[in-house]
N, C-alpha and C positions, 0 to 999 in steps of 0.2 A: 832748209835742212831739218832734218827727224831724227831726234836724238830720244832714246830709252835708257832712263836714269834709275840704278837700284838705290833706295835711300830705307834708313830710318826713318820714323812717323815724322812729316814735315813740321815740326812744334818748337815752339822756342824752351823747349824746358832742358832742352840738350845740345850740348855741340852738334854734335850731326847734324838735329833736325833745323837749327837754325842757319846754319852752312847751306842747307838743301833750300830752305824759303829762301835764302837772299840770291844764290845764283839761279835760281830756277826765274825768277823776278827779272834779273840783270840781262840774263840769255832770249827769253820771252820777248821782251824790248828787242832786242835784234833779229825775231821772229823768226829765231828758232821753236818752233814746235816741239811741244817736250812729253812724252807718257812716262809718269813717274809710278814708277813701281814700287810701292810701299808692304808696310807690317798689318799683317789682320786686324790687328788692337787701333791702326790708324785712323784720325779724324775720317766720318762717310764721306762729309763734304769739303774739302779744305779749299781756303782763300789761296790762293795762286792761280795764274793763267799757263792753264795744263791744256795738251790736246786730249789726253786720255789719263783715266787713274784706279790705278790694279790693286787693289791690296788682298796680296799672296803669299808673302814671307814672314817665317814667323821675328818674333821681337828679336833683337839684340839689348836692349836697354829695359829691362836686364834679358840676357839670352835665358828661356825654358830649357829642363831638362829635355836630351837628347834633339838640342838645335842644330844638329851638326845633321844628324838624320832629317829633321826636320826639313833645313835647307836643301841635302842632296832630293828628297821626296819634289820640290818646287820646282826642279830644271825642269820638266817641260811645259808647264804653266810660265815660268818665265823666258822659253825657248820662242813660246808662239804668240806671246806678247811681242816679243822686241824684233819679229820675221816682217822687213819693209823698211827698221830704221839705220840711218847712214853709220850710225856711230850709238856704241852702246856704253855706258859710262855708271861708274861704281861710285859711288859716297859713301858708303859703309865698308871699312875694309871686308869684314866677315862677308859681306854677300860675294866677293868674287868668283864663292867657288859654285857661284848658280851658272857660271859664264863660261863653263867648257868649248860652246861652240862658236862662241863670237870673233869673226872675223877682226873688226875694227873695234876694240875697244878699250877703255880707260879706266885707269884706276886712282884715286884720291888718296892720296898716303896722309894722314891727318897725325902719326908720329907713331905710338905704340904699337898699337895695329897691326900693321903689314907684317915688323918683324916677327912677330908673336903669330901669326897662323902659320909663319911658314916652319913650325915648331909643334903643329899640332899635331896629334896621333891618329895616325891612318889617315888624315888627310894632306897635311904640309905639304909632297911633294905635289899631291895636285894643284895644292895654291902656286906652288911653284913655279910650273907650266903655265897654269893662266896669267902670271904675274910676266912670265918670260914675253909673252907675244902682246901684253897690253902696253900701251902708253902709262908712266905713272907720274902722277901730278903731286907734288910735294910739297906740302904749305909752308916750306922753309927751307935754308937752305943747310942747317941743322939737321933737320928731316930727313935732307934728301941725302947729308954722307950716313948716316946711321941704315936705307935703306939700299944704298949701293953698298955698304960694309956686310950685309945681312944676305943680299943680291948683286952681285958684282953684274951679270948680267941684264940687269934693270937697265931700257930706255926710261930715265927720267928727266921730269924740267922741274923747276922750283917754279910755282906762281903762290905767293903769299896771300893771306888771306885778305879778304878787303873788309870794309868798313859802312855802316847806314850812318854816316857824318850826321844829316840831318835829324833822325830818331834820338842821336845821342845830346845832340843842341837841348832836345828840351827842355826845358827846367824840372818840369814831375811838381813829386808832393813835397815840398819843401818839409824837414825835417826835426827834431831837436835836437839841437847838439851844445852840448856845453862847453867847449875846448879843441884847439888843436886837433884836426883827427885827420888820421889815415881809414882810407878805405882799402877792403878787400873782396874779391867777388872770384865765385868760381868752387866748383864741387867742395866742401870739407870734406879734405882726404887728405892723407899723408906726401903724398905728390906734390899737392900747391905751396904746402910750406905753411900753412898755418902756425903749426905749432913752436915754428924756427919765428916768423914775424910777433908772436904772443912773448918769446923770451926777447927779443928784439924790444918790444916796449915797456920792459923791467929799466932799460938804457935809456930810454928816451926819454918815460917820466922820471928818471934824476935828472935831466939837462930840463926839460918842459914838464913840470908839475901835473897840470891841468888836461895834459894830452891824452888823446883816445884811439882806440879803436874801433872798426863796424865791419864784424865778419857777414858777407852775404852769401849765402849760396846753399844748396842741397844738402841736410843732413843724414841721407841716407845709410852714410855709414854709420851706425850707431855705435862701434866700438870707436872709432877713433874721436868723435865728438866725445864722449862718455872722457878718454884719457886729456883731452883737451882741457875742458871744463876743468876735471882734478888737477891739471896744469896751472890752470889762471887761481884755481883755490892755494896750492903751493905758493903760489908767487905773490899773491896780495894784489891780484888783479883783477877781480869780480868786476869792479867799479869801473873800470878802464877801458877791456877791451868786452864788447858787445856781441854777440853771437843772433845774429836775428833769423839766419837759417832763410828760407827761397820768401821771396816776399813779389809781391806785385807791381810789373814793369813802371807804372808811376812812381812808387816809392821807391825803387832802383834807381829813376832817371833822379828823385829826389837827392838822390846823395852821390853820386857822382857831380852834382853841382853845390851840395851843400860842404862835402871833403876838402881836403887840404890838400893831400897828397895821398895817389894810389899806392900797397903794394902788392907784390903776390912772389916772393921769394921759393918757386916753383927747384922742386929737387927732382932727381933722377932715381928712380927707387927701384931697386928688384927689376931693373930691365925697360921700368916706366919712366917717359920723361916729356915734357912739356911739348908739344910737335910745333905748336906757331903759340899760344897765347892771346887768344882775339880779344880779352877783357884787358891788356894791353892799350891796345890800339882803339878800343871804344873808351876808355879814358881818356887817352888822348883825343879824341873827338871831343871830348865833354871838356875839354880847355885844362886838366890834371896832367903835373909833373908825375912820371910814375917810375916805380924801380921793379927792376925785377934780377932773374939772375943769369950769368954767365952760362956756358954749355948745354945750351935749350935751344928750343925757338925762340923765345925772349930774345934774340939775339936781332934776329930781323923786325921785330916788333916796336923793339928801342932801338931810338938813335943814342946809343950813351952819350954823357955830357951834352946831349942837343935838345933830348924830350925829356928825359929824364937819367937814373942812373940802373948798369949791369953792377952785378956786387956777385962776389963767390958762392958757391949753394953751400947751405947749412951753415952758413957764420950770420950768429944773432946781433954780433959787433959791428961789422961789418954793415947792416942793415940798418942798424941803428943810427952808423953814422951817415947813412946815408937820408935817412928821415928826419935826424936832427939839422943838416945840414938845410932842408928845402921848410921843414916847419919854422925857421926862424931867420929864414930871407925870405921875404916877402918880394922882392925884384928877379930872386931867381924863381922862387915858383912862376912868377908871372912870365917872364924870358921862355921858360919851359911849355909853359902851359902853351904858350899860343903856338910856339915851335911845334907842339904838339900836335896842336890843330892841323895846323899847315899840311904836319907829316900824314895825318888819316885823309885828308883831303887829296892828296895820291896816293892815295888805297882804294880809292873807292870797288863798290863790286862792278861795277860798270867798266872798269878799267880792267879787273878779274875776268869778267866777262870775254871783254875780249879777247885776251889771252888765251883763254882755255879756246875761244872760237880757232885759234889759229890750230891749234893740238887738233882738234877735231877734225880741221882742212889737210892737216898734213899727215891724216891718216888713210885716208881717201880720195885726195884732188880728183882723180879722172869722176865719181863715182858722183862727188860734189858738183862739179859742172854739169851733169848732166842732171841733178834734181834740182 
């Protein structure tokens, strides 16, 4: 089978682009032949087993002015790329609308996204139409009523996102830690909830004195990091909770096994809201009880009360008792932690993998047998 994927630059420095390395890996293995159609700024060379590799669209992460023109300028450059493969397939919501003429093709609802172009100016209704006649794949099953609420007429299926179980085993750069500590990982932004889990352990260090935090992930935003920081100075928590901003994959791997317990108390903000949570589910790999929150993705992410715990969005209390509960049982982290395991170890992307192979087949069986 020949499948032509539009993707962000395949890199682990983004949802996307990590989404894109790990199934394009998974699918490869079932010798699916893949030409992945990437961003101008993308790696020349990049590590994946690719049949072909285009870089013609421009970025989304971050999108350039006039990306929208930009994108419409690429349909025939991505028209004569993707002429000969069985099934043409989206990972970027935004590229959809390079896809006016594809017969057979798929779309990747990753949560925001989808609803949010079909909302855009002067083009929406075209995302529309290409949205109508494609397969859409929804990383959750959160995802997927928020994109049938949005598109009533959406074919969609939930396949969750999967898991590199073994990447997250590793140990990494073992780390320093003084106390008790929760980890956090994933863009600093208003969405994930930083600033709800930072008032959250004003709570916790009155029950656990010595307890910490380790925020990890993107400070790109500069205004919200900027209010954060003011935040932990308000509260007398310089000391406590850690802001280390994107750091390198060993020292990541390092405190996923040096932590206690994960959180990442993710809100719904302004229309944005969590679509799967994969930093979830790679904690759970990593052997971490993790909490996250209710009406999200998180939802399929966590087994509540099995991996760890769902708790309401935007309650610091709430969170709190849910951290103080697992930093001071030592036999339920542990009960959780391996649950945990278990639970990524049916996720894997290879399991993903197949799944989406079947979306692929039942878009084209006669077309499939014969290649």
């Amino acid at each position: 089978m020949r499948v032509a994927m539009l993707s962000a630059a395949p890199v682990n420095a983004h949802g996307w682009g990590r989404h894109t390395r790990d199934l394009v890996a998974a699918l490869a293995a079932q010798n699916v032949a893949i030409t992945l159609i990437t961003t101008r700024d993308a790696p020349a060379k990049p590590d994946l087993p690719l049949a072909a590799y285009h870089r013609i669209l421009p970025s989304v992460t971050p999108a350039p002015r006039f990306s929208t023109l930009r994108l419409l300028a690429a349909i025939p450059a991505v028209y004569r790329v993707c002429a000969g493969h069985n099934v043409v397939h989206v990972l970027a919501e935004p590229y959809a609308l390079a896809l006016p003429f594809a017969q057979h093709s798929v779309v990747t609802a990753h949560g925001t996204y989808l609803p949010r172009t079909l909302a855009r100016p002067g083009v929406g209704l075209l995302y529309r139409r290409i949205y109508h006649k494609s397969r859409i794949i929804c990383v959750s099953s959160y995802t997927e009523r928020q994109v049938q609420s949005a598109l009533p007429s959406a074919r969609t299926v939930a396949i969750p996102n999967g898991v590199d179980v073994a990447r997250f085993r590793q140990p990494g750069q073992p780390p320093a830690r003084r106390g008790p500590t929760v980890l956090a990982v994933g863009q600093l932004k208003a969405r994930k909830g930083y600033h709800v889990l930072a008032k959250a352990m004003r709570y916790v260090r009155d029950a656990i004195p010595d307890a910490e935090a380790v925020f990890i992930g993107s400070d790109a935003d500069g205004a919200y990091c900027d209010s954060l920081r003011a935040q932990l100075i308000a509260d007398g928590l310089t000391e406590a909770v850690h802001i280390l901003g994107r750091v390198p994959d060993d020292v990541l791997l390092g405190w996923y096994h040096a932590a206690d317990v994960f959180a990442l108390p993710a809100l719904n903000v302004d229309g944005g809201f969590e679509g799967f949570g994969l930093v979830y589910l790679e904690a759970s790999a990593a052997g971490l009880p993790v909490v996250g929150t209710r009406d999200c993705g998180a939802e399929d992410a966590i087994r509540d009360g099995e991996t760890g715990f769902l708790v309401p969005q935007n309650d610091p209390q709430a969170t709190a008792q849910a951290l103080i509960r697992l930093l001071q049982d030592t036999d339920l982290r542990a009960r959780m932690g391996a649950a945990g395991t278990a639970w990524a170890q049916q996720n894997t992307w290879d399991q993903v993998a197949r799944r989406v192979m079947e979306v692929y087949v039942s878009l084209s069986p006669a077309r499939q047998r014969r290649d």
